[in-house]
N, CA and C atoms as an extended XYZ file, in Angstrom:
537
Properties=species:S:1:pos:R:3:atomname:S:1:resname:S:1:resid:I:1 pbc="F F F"
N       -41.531        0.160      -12.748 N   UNK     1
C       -40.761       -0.353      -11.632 CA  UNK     1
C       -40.093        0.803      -10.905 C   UNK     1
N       -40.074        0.686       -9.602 N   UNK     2
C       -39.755        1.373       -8.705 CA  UNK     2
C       -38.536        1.005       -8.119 C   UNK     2
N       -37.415        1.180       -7.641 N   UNK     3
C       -36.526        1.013       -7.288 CA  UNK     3
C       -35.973        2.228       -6.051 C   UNK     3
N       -36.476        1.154       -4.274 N   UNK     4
C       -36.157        2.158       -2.905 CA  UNK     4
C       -34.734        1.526       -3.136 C   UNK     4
N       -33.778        2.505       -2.714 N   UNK     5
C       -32.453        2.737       -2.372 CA  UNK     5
C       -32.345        2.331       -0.956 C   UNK     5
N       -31.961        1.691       -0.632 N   UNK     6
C       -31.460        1.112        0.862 CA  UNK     6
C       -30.119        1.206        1.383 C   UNK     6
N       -29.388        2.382        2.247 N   UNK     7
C       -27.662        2.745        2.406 CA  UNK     7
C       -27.603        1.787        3.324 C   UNK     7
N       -26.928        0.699        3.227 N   UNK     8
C       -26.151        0.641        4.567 CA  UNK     8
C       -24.586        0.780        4.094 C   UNK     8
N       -24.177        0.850        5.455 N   UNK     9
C       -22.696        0.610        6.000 CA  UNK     9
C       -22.423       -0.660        5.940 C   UNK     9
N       -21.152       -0.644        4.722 N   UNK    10
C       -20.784       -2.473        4.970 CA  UNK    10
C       -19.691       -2.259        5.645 C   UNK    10
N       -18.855       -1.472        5.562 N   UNK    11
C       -17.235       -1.544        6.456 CA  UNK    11
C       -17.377       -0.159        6.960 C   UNK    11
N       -16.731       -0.703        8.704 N   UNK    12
C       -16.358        1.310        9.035 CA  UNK    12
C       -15.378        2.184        8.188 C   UNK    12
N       -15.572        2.918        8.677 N   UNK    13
C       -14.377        3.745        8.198 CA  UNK    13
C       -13.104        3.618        8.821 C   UNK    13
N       -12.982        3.089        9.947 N   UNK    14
C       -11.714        2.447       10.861 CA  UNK    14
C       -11.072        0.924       10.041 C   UNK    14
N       -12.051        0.357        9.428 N   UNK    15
C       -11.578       -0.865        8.827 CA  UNK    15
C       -11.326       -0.514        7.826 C   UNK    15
N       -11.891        0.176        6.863 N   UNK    16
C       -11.457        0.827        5.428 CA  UNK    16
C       -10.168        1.302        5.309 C   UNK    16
N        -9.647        2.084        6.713 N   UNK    17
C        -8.861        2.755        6.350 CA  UNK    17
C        -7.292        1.751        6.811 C   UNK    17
N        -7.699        0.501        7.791 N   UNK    18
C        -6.728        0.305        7.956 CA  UNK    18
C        -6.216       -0.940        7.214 C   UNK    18
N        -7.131       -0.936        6.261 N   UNK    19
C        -7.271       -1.932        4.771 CA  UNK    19
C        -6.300       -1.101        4.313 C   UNK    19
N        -6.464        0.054        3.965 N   UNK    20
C        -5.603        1.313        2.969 CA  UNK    20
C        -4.679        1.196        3.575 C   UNK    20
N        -4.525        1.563        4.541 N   UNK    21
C        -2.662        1.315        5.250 CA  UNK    21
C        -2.308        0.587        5.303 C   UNK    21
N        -2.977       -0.846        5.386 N   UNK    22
C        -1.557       -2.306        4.830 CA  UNK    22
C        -1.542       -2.122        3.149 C   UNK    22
N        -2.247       -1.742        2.558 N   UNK    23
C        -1.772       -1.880        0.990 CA  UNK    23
C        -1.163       -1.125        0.578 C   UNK    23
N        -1.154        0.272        1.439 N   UNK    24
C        -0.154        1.191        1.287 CA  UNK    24
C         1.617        0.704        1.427 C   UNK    24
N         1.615       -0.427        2.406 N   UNK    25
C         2.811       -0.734        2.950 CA  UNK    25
C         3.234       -1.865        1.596 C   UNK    25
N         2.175       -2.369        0.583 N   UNK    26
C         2.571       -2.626       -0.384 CA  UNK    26
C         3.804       -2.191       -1.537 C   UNK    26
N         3.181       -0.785       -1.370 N   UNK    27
C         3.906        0.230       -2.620 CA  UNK    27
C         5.195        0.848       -1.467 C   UNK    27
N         5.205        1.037       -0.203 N   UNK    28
C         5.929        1.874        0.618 CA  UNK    28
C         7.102        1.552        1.311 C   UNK    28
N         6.317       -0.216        1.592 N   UNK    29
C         7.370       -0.846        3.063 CA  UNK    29
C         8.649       -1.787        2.252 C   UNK    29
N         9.858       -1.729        2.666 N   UNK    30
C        10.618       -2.077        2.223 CA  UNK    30
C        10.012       -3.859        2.246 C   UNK    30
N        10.873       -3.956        0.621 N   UNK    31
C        10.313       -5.794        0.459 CA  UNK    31
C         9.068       -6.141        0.148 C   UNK    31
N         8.446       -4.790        0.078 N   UNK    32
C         6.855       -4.744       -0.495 CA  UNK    32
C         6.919       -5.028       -2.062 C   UNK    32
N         6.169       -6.010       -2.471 N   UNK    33
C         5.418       -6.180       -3.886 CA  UNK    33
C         5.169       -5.104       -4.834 C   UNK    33
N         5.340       -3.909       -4.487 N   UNK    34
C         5.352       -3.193       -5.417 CA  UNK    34
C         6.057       -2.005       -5.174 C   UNK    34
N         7.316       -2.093       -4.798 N   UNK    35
C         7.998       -0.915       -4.692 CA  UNK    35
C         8.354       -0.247       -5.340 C   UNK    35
N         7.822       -0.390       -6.915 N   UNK    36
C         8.179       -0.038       -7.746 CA  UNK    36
C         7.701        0.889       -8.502 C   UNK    36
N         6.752        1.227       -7.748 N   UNK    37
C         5.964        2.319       -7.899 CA  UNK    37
C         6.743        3.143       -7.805 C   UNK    37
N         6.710        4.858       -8.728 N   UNK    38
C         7.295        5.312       -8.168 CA  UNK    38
C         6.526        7.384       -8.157 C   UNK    38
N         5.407        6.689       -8.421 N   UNK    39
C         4.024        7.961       -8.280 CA  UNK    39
C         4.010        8.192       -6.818 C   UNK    39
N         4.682        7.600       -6.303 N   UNK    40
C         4.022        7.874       -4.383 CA  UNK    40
C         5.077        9.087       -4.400 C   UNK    40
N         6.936        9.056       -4.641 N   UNK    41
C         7.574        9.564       -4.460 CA  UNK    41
C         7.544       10.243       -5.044 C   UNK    41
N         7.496       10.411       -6.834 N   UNK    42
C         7.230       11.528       -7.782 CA  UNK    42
C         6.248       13.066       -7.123 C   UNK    42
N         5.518       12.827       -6.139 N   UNK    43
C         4.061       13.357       -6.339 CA  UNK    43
C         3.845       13.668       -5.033 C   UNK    43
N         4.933       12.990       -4.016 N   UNK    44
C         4.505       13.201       -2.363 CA  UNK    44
C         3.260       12.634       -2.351 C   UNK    44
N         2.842       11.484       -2.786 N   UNK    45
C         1.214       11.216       -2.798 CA  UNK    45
C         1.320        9.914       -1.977 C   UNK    45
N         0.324        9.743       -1.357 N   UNK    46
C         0.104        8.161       -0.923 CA  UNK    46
C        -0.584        7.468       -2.070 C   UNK    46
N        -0.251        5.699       -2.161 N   UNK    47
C        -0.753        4.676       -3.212 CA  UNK    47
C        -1.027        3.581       -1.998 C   UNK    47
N        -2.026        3.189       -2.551 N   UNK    48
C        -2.119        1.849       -1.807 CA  UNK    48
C        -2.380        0.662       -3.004 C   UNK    48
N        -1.524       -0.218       -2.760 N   UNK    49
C        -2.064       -1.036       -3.786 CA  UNK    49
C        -1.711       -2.589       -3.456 C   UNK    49
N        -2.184       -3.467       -4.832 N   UNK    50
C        -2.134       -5.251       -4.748 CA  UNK    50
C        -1.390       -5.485       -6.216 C   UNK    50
N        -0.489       -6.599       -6.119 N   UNK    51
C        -0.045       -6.813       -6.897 CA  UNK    51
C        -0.393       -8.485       -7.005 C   UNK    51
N        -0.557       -9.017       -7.948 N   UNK    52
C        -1.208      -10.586       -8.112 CA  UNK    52
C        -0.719      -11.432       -9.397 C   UNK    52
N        -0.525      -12.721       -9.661 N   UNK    53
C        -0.455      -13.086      -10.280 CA  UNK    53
C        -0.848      -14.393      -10.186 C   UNK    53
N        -1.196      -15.448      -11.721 N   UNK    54
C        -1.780      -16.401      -11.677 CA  UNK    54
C        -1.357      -17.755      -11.608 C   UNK    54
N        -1.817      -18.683      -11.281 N   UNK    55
C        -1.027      -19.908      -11.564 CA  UNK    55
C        -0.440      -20.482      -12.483 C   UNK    55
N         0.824      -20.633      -12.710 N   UNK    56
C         1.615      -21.102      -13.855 CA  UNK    56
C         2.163      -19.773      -14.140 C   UNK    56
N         2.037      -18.888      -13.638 N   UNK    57
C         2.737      -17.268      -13.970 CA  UNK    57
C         1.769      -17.285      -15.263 C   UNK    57
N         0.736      -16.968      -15.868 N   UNK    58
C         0.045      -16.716      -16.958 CA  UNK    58
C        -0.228      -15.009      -17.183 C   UNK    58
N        -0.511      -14.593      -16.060 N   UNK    59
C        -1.251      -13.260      -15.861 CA  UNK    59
C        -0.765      -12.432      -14.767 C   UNK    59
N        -0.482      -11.544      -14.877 N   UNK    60
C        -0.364      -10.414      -13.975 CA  UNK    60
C        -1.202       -9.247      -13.878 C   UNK    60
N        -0.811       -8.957      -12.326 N   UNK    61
C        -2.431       -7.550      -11.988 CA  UNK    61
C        -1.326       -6.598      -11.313 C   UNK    61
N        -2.364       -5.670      -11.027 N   UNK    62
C        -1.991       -4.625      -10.552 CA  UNK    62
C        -3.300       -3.524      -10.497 C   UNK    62
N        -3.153       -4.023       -9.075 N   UNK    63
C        -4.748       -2.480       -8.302 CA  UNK    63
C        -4.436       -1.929       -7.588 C   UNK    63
N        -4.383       -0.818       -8.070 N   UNK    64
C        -4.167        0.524       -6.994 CA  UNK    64
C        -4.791        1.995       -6.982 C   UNK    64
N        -4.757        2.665       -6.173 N   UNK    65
C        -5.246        3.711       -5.936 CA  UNK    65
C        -4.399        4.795       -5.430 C   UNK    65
N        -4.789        6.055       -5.447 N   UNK    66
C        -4.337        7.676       -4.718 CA  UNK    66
C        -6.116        8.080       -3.857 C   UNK    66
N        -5.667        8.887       -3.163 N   UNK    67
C        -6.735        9.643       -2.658 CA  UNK    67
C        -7.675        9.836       -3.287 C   UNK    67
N        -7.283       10.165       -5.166 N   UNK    68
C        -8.685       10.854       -6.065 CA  UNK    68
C        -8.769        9.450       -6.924 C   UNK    68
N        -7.571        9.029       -7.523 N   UNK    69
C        -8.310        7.365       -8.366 CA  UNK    69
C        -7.826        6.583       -8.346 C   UNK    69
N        -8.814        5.150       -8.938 N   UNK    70
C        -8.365        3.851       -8.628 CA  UNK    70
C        -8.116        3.628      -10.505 C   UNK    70
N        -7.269        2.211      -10.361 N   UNK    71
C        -7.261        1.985      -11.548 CA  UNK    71
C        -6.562        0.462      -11.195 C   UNK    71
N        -7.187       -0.390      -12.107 N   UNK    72
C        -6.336       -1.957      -12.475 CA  UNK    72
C        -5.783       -2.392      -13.626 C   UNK    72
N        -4.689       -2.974      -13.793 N   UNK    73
C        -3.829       -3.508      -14.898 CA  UNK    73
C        -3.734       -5.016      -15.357 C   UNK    73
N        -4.223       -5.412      -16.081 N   UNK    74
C        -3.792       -6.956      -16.276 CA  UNK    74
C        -2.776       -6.856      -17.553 C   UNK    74
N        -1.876       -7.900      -17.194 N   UNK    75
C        -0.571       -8.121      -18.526 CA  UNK    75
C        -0.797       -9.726      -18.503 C   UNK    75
N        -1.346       -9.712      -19.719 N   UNK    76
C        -0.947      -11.313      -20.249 CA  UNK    76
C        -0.973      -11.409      -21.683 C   UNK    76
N        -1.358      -12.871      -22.041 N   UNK    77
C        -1.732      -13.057      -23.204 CA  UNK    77
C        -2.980      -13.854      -23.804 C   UNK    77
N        -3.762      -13.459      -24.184 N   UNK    78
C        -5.117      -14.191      -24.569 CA  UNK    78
C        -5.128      -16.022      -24.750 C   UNK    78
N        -4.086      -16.060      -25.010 N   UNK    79
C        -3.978      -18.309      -25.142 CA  UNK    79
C        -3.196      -18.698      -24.129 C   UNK    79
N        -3.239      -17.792      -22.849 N   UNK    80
C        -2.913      -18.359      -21.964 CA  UNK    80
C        -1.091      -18.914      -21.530 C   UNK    80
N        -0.393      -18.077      -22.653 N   UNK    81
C         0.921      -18.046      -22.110 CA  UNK    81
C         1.706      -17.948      -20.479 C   UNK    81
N         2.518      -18.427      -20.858 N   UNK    82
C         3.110      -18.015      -19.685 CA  UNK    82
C         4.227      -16.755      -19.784 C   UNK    82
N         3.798      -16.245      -18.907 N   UNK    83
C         4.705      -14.333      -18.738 CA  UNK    83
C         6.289      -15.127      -18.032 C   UNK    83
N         6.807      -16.455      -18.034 N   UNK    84
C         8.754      -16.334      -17.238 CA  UNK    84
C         9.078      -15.687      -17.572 C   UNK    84
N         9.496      -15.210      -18.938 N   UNK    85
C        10.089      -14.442      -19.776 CA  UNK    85
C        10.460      -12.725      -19.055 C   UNK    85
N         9.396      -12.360      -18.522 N   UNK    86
C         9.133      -11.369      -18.137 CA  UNK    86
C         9.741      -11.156      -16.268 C   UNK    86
N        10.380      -10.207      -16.183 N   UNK    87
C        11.266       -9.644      -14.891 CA  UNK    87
C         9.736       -8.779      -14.170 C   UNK    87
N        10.065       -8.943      -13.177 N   UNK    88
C         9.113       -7.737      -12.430 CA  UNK    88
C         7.305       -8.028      -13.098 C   UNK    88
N         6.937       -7.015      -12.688 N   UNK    89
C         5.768       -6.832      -12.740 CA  UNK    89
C         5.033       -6.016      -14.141 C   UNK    89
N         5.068       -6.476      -15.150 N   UNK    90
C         4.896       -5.228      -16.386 CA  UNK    90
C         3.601       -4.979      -16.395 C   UNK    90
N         2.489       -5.252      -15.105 N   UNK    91
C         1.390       -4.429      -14.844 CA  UNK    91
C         1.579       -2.795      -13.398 C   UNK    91
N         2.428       -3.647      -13.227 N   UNK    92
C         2.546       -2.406      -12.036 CA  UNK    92
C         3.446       -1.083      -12.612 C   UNK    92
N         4.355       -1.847      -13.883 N   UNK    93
C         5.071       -0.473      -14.401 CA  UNK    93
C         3.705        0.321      -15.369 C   UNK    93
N         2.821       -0.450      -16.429 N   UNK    94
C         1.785        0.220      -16.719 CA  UNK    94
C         1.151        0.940      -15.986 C   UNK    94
N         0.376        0.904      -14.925 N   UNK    95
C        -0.200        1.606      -14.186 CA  UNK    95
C         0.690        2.603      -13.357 C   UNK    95
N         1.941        2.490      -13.279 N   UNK    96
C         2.653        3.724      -12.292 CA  UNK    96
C         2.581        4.858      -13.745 C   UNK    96
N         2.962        4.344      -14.804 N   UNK    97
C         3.300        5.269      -16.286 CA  UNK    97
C         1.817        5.904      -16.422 C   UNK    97
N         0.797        5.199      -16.548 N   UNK    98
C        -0.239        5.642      -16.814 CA  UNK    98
C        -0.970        6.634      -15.668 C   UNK    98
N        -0.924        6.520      -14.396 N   UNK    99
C        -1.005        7.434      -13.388 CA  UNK    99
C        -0.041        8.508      -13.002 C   UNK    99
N         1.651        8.608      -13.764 N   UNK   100
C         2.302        9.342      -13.992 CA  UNK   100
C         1.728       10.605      -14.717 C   UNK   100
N         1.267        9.969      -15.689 N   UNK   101
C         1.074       10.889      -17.104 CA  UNK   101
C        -0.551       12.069      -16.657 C   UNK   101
N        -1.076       10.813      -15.843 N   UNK   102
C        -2.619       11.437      -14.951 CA  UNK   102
C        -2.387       12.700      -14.681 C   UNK   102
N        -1.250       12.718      -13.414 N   UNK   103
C        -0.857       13.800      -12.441 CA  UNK   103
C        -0.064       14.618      -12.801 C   UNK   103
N         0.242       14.347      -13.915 N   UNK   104
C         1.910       15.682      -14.668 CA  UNK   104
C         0.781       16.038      -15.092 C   UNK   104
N         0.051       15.682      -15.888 N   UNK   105
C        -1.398       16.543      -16.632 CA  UNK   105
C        -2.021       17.867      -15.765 C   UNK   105
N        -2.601       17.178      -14.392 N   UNK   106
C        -3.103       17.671      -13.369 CA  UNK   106
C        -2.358       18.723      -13.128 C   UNK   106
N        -0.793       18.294      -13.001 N   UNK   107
C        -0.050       19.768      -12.289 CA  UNK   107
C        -0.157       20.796      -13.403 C   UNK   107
N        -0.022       20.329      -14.789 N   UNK   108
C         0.446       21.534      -15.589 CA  UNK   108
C        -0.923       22.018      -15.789 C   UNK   108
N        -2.122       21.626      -15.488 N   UNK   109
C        -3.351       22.449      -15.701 CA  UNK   109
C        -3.643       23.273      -14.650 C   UNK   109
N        -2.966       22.805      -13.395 N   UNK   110
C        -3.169       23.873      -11.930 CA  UNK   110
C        -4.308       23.304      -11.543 C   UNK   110
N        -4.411       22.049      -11.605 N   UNK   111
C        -5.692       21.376      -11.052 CA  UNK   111
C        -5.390       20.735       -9.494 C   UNK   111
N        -5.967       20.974       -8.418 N   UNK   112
C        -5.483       20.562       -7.010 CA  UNK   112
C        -5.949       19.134       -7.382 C   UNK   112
N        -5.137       18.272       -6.437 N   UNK   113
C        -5.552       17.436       -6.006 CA  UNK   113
C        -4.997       16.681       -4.498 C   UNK   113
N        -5.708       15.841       -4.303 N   UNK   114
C        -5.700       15.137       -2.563 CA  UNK   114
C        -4.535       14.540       -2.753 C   UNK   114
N        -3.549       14.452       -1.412 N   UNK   115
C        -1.832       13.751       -1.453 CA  UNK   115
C        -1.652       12.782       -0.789 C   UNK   115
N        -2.769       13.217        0.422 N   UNK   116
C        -3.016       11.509        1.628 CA  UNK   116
C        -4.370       11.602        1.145 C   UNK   116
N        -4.484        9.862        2.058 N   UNK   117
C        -6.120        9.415        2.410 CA  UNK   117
C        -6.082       10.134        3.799 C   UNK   117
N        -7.615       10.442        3.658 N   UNK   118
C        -8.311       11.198        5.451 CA  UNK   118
C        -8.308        9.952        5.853 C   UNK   118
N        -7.981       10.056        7.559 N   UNK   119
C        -7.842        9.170        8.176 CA  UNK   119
C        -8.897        9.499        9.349 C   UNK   119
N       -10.114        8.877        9.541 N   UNK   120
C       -10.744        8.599       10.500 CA  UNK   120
C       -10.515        9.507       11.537 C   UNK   120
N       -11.617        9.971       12.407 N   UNK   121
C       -11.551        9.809       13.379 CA  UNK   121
C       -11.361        8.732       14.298 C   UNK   121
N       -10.344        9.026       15.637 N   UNK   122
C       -10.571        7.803       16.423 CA  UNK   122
C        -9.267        7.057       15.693 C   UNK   122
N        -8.376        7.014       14.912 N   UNK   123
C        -7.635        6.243       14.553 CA  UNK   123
C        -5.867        6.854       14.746 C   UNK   123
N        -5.532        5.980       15.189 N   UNK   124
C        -4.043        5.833       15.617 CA  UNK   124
C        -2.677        5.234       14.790 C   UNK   124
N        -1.534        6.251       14.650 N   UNK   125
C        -0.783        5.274       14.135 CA  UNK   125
C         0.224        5.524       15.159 C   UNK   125
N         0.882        3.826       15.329 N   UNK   126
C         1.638        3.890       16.318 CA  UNK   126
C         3.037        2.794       15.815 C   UNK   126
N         4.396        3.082       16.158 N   UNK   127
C         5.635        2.686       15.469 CA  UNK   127
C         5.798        1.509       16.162 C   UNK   127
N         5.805        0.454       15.781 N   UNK   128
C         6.670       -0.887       16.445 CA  UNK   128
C         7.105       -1.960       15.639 C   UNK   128
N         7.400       -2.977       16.600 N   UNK   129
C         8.602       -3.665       15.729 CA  UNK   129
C         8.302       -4.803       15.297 C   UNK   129
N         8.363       -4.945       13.964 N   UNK   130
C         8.269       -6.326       13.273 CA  UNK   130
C         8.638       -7.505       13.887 C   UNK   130
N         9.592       -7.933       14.599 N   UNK   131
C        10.253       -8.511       15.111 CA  UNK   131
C         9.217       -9.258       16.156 C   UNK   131
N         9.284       -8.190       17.070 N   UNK   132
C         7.982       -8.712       18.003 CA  UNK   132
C         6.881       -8.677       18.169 C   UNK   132
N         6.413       -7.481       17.241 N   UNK   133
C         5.070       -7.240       17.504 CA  UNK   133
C         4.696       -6.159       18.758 C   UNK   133
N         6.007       -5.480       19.376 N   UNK   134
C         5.397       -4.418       20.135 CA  UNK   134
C         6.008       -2.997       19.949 C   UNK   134
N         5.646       -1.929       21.366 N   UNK   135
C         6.050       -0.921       20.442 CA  UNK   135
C         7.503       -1.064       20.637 C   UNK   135
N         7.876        0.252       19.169 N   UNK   136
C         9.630       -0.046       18.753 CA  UNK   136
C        10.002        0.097       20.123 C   UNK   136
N        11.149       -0.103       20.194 N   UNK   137
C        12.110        0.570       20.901 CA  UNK   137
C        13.454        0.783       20.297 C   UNK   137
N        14.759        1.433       21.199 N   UNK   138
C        15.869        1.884       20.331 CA  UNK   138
C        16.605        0.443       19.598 C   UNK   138
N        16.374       -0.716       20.382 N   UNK   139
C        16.953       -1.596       19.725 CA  UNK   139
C        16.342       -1.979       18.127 C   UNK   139
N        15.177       -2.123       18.362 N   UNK   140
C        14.375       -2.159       17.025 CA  UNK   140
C        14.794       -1.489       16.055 C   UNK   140
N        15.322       -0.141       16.472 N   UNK   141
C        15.756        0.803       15.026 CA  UNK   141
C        16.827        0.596       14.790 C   UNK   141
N        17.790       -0.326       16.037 N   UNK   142
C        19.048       -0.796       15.090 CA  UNK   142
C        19.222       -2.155       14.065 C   UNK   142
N        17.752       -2.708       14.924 N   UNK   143
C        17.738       -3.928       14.194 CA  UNK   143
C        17.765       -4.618       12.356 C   UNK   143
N        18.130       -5.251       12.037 N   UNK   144
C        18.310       -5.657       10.541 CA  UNK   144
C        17.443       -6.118       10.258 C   UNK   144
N        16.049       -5.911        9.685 N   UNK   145
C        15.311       -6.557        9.316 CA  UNK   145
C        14.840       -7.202        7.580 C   UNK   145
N        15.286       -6.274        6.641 N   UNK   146
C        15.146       -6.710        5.699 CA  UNK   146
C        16.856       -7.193        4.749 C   UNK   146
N        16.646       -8.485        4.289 N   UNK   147
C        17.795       -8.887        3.093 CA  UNK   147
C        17.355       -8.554        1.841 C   UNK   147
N        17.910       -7.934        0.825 N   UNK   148
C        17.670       -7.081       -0.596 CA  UNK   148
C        18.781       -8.253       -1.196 C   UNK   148
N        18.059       -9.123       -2.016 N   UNK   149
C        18.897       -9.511       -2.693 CA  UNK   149
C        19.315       -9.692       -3.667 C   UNK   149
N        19.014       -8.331       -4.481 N   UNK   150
C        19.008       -7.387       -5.609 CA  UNK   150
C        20.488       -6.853       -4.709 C   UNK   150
N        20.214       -6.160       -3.807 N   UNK   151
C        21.908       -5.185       -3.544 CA  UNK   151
C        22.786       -6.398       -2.613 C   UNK   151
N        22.152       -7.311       -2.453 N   UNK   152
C        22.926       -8.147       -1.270 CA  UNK   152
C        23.368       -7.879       -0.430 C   UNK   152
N        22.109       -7.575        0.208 N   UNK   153
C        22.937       -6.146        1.449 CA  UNK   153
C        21.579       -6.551        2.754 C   UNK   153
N        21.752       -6.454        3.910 N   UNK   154
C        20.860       -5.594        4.371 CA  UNK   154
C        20.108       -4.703        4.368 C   UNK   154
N        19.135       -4.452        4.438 N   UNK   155
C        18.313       -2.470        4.512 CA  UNK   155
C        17.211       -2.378        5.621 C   UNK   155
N        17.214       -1.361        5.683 N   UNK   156
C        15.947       -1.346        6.886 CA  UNK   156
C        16.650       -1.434        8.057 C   UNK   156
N        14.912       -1.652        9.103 N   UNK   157
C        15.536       -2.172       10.202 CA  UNK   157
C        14.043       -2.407       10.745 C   UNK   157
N        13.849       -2.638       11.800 N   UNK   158
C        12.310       -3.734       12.014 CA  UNK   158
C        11.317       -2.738       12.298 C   UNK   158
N        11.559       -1.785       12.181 N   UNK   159
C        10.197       -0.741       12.564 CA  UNK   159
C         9.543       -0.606       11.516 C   UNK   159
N         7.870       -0.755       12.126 N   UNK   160
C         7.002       -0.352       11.105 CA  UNK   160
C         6.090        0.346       11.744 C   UNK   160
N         4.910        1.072       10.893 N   UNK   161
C         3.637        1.919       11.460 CA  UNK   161
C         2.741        1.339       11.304 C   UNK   161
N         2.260        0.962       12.230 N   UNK   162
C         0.728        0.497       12.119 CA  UNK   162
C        -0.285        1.498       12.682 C   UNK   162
N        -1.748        0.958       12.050 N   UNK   163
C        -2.571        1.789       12.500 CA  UNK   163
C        -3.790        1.201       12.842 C   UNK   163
N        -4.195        1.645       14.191 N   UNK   164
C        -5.161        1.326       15.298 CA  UNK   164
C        -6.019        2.251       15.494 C   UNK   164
N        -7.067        1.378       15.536 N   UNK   165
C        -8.918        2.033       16.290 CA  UNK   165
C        -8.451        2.531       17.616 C   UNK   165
N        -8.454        3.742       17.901 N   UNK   166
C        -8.230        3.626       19.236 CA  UNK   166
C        -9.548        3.510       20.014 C   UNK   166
N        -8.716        2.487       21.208 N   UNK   167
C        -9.866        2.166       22.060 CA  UNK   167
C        -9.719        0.174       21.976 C   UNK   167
N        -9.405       -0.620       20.472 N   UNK   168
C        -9.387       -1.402       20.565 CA  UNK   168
C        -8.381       -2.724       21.415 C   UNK   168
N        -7.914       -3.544       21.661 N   UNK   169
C        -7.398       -4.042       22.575 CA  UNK   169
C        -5.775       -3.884       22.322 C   UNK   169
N        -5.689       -4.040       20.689 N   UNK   170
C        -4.155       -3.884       20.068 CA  UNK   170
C        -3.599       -2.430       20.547 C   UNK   170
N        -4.497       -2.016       20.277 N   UNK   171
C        -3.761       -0.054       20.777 CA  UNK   171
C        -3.427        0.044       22.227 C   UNK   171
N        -4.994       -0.699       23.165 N   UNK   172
C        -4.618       -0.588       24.515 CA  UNK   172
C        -3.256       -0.894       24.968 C   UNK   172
N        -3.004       -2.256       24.684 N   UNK   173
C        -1.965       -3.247       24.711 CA  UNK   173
C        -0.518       -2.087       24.126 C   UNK   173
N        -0.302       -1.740       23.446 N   UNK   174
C         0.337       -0.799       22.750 CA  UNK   174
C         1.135       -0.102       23.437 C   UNK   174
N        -0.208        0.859       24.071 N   UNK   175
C        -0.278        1.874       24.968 CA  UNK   175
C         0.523        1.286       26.319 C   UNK   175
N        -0.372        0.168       26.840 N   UNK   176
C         0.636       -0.493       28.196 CA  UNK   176
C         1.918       -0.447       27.900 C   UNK   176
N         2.460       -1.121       26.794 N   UNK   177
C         3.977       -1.423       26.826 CA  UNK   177
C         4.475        0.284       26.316 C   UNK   177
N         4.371        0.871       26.266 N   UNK   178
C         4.673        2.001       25.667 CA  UNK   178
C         5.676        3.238       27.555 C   UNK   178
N         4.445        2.643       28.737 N   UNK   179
C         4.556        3.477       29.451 CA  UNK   179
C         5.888        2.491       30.490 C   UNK   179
């Protein structure tokens, strides 16, 4: 048996990447699912990741990646328990510990490694506001956008980065309100 190899392209590289930058805003954006990461800051590295869990709270995940690897976590229990018991995410702290231990390795061997994802040609990141959906402006950065109710406080404020194909209608649009 012979086996021809056939490449195609299933996703651009404009969609790939702007897959990676909302999951990035996972581990990054305030009120994100996994802020608890704390390899992005340790390391100056970008993470993009998903955090999941199952019905009845049984199981917990955790998938994420850096520039050089991916890795997934499941925390449960084989008869189908339920994890209440459990605070937070005890797959996302496995995998930050276990990708900790990766990259302290890496540094003390003097081994380089990648800190961002390459970002496309052709691709844009541009600042605006949660709130409305266009670009920021100064009010936006005074604005209150996230409640922490862990500190019971306010934090933030409605600006975020998104990132655009340039050329597509969202960027154009962007661009108009911008001038």
């Amino acid at each position: 048996l012979q086996k021809e190899q056939v490449h195609k392209v299933a996703v651009s590289e404009s969609s790939a990447y702007s897959m990676t930058s909302m999951l990035m805003n996972v581990v990054s954006q305030v009120g994100g699912t996994g802020t608890r990461v704390t390899l992005d800051s340790a390391f100056e590295m970008e993470v993009a990741g998903k955090t999941g869990s199952t019905n009845d709270d049984r199981d917990r995940y955790f998938v994420a990646f850096t520039p050089n690897y991916v890795g997934g976590v499941w925390f449960g229990y084989d008869n189908n328990k339920s994890l209440s018991g459990f605070t937070g995410n005890p797959a996302l702290s496995l995998w930050d510990r276990v990708f900790t231990i990766i990259y302290e390795n890496l540094e003390e061997d003097g081994v380089s490694y990648q800190k961002q994802f390459d970002i496309p040609t052709g691709m844009v990141k541009v600042k605006y506001c949660a709130i409305s959906g266009k670009v920021a402006t100064d009010a936006c950065y005074r604005d209150i956008y996230y409640y922490d109710n862990a500190k019971n406080s306010f934090t933030g404020n409605a600006v975020m980065t998104g990132v655009f194909a340039a050329g597509t209608e969202d960027y154009r649009t962007l661009l108009n309100l911008q001038k």
